[in-house]
C-alpha positions in Angstrom: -18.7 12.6 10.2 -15.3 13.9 9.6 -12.8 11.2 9.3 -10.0 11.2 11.0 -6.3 10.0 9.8 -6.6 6.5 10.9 -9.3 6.0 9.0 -8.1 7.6 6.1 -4.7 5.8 6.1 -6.9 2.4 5.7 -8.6 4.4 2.9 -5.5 5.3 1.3 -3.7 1.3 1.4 -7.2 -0.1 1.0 -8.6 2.0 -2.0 -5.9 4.7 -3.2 -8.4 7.3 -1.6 -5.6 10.0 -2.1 -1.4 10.1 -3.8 1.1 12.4 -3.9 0.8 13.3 -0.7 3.6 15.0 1.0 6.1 12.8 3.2 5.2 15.3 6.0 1.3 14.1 5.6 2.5 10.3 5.3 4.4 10.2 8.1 3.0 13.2 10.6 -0.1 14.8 9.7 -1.7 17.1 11.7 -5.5 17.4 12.9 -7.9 15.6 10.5 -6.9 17.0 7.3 -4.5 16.4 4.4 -1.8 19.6 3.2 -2.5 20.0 -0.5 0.3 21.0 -2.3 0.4 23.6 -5.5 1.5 21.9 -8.7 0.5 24.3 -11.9 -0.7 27.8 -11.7 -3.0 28.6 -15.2 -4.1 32.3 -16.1 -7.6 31.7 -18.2 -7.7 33.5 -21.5 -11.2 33.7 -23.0 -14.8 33.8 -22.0 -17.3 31.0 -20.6 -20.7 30.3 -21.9 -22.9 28.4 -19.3 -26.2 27.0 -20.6 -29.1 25.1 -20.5 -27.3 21.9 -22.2 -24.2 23.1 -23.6 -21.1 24.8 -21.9 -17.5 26.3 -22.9 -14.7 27.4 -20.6 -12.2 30.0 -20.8 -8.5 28.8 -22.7 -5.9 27.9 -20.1 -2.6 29.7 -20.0 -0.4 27.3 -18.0 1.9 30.2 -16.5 3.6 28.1 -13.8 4.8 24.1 -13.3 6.1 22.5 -10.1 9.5 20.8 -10.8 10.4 18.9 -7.6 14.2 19.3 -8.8 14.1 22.9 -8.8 13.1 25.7 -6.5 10.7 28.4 -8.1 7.6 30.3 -7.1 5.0 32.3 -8.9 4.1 36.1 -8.2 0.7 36.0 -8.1 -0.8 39.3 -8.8 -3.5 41.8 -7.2 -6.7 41.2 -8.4 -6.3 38.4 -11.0 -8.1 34.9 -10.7 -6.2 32.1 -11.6 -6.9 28.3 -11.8 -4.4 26.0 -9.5 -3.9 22.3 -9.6 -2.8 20.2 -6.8 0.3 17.9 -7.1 -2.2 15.2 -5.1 -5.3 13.1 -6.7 -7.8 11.4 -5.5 -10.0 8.0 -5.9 -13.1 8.4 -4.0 -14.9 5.7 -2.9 -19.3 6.1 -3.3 -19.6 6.7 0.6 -16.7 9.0 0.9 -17.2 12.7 -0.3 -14.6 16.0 0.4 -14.3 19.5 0.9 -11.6 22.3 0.6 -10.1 24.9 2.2 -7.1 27.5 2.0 -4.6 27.2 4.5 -5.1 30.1 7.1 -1.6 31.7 5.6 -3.7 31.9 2.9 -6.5 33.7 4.2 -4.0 36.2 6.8 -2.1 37.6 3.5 -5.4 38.4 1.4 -5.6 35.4 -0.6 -8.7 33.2 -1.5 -9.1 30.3 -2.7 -12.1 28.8 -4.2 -13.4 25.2 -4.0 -16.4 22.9 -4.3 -17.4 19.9 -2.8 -15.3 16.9 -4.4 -18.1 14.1 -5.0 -18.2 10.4 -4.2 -16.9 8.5 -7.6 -14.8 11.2 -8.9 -11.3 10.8 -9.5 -8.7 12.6 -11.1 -6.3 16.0 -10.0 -7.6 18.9 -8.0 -8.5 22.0 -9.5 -9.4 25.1 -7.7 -10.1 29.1 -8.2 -7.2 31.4 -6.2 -7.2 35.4 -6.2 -4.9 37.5 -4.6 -7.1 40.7 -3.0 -4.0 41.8 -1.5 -2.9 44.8 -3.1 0.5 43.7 -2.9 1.7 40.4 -5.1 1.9 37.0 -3.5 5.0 34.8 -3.8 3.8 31.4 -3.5 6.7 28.6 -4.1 5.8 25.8 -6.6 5.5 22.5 -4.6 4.4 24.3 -1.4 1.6 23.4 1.0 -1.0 25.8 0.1 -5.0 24.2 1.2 -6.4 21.0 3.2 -8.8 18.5 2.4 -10.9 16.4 4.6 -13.3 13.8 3.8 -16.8 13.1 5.2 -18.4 10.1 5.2 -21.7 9.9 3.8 -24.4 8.7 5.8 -27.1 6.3 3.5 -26.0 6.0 0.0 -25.3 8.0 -3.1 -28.0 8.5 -5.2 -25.3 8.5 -8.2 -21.5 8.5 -8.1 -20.2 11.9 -10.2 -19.5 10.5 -13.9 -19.2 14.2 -14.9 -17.2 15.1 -17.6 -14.2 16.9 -15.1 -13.9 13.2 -14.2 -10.0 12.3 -14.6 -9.5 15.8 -13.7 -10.1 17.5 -17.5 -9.3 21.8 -16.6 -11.1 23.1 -19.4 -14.0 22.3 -22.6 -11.1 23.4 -24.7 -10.1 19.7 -25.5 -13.0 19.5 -27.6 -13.1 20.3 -31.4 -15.9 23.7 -31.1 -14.9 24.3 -27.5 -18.6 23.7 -26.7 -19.3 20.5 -25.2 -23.2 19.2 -24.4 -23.8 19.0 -20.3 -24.3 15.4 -18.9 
């Protein structure tokens, strides 16, 4: 079941389910979801290794930062994948998971944007895939309202809570001294 905002407000005084939400979503949101809002834009730089036990992810070039004093925006270009971060973070709770999608602005001017399913017990920033397969660059302002989240309740319980290494909202193995890091 989808919950809606007065559940979520509960959520959100009762367990810090989500911050950093805009004003707009505090005071006025708008169907069942939440307005995520873009924060840093990375370009990766490298190559990934995926194995059985052990994986490494591409370098992060952080190539954009929102400052909330200062108007800017990022061109992103044709054809290029990038890694976005949300200015928002969430806490969720082991019977509460989540799911994200682009705004349709997003989807109308060629742009996509990639997510997963955001697991009970993780908690940390938001990190997502975007490409622009517009052959045209896309000016997207620092700051600005750019997916939606909404959260599903889980009906029986979790088998586990995530306790993944991404927990706290980690972008990259590059934090580690070989870059490879053994899978949990």
């Amino acid at each position: 079941m989808i919950l809606g905002h007065s559940e979520l407000k509960k959520l959100i005084k009762k367990r810090n389910l989500i911050s950093g939400l805009s004003k707009r979503d505090m005071e006025s949101p708008v169907g069942c979801v939440f307005d995520l809002q873009l924060d840093r834009v990375y370009e990766l730089d490298g190559s990934l290794f995926l194995g059985i036990e052990e994986r490494e992810t591409p370098d992060l070039r952080e190539v954009a930062i929102f400052d909330k004093n200062k108007r800017s925006s990022f061109l992103f270009k044709p054809n290029v994948y990038y890694l976005v971060k949300t200015i928002e973070k969430v806490n969720m709770p082991e019977n509460i998971a989540a799911m994200v999608l682009p705004r349709s602005t997003l989807l109308r001017s060629g742009i996509m944007l990639r997510t997963g399913m955001i697991d009970p017990g993780y908690q940390g920033e938001l990190y997502f895939g975007l490409i622009n397969h517009n052959t045209k660059h896309a000016e997207i302002e620092l700051g600005a309202r750019f997916a939606q989240i909404y959260f599903v309740e889980i009906k029986g319980k979790a088998v586990r809570t995530y306790h993944g290494q991404w927990q706290g909202g980690r972008a990259t193995t590059k934090s580690s001294t070989t870059g490879r890091e053994k899978q949990v």
